[in-house]
N, C-alpha and C positions, 0 to 999 in steps of 0.2 A: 315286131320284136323290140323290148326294151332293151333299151344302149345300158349299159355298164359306164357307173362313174369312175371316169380313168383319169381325171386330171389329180396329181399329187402337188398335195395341200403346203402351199411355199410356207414357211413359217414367216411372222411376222413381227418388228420391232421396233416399238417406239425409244426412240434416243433424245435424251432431255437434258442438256447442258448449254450454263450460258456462254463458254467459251468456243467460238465459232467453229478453230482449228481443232479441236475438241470433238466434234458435231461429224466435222465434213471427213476426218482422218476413222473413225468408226462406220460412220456411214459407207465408205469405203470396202472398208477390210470384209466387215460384214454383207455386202449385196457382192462381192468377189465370191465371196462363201456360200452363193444360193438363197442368204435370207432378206425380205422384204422390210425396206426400212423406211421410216419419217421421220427425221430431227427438227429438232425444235430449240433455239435458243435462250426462248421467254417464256418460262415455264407454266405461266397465264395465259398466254396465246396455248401452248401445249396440252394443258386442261382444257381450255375451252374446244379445242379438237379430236377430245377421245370421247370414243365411244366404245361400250358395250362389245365384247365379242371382237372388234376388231385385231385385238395384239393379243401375240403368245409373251409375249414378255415386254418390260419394259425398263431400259437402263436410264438408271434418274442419279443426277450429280448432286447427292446432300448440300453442297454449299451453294444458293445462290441467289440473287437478289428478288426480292418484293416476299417471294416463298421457300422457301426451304425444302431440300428434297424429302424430309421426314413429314412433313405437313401435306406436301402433292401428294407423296406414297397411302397417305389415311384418305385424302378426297379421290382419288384413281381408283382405291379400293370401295370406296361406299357408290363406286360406278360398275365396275366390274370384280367380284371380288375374286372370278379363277385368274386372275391373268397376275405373271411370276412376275416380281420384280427383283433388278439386281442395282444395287448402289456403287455409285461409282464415288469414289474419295481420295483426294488428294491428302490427307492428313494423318498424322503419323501415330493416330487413335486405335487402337486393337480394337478387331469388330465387336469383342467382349465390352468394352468397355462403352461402344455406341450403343450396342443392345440391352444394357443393362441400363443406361440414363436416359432412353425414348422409350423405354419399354418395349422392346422389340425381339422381344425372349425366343419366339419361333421360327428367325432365321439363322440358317448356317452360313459357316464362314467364306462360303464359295458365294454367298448374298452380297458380300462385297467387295468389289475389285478396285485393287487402289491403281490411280493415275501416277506414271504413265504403266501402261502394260504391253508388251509383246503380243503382234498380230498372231500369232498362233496359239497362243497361251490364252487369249481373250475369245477366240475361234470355239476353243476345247471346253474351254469354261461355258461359254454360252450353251453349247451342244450339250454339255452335263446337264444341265440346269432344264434345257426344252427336251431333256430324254431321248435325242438324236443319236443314234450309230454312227 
């Protein structure tokens, strides 16, 4: 008799910021919450370790040195292009106003979370976003 696949699919999240306390404080919240994480805070090191199908999402910090999260976000995508990304931003830019000057017309506001955010509030957003109950 064939077994039934019963193992329930952990979700999975790639976390890309160069700021360490940044990295380890989300890594955190999120693997408390059930989901499967890798941070990275060379976002070159970070690219060069994704792969295909691995993440259900991936939180990328727009601002930071060698690459910019708008530039990783187009090479991640020409890698995997199902996998959800949400921008993480310290700056006091209306997501209107990023989407309209990178061209990034087809994400919604809940695409990006500005720093700092509230463990719960960042919890509910990601689960919005991976269509989680």
């Amino acid at each position: 008799m064939e077994q039934g696949y019963s193992a329930v699919h952990q979700q999975k999240i790639m976390i890309i910021d160069d700021e360490p306390d940044v990295t380890i404080t989300l890594q955190s919240v999120l693997e408390k919450n059930g989901f499967g994480t890798d941070s990275y805070n060379d976002p070159v090191e970070a690219y060069k370790n994704f792969r295909d199908g691995q993440y259900d999402l991936v939180l990328l910090d727009i601002r930071m040195p060698v690459i910019d999260g708008f530039h990783l976000y187009q090479k991640i995508k020409m890698i995997d292009s199902k996998v959800k990304i949400c921008f993480l931003t310290a700056t006091e830019y209306f997501h209107e106003e990023i989407r309209k000057q990178k061209g990034l017309g087809d994400f919604k506001q809940e695409s990006f979370l500005r720093k700092p955010i509230e463990n719960e509030e960042l919890v509910h957003l990601i689960k919005k976003l991976l269509g989680c109950r």
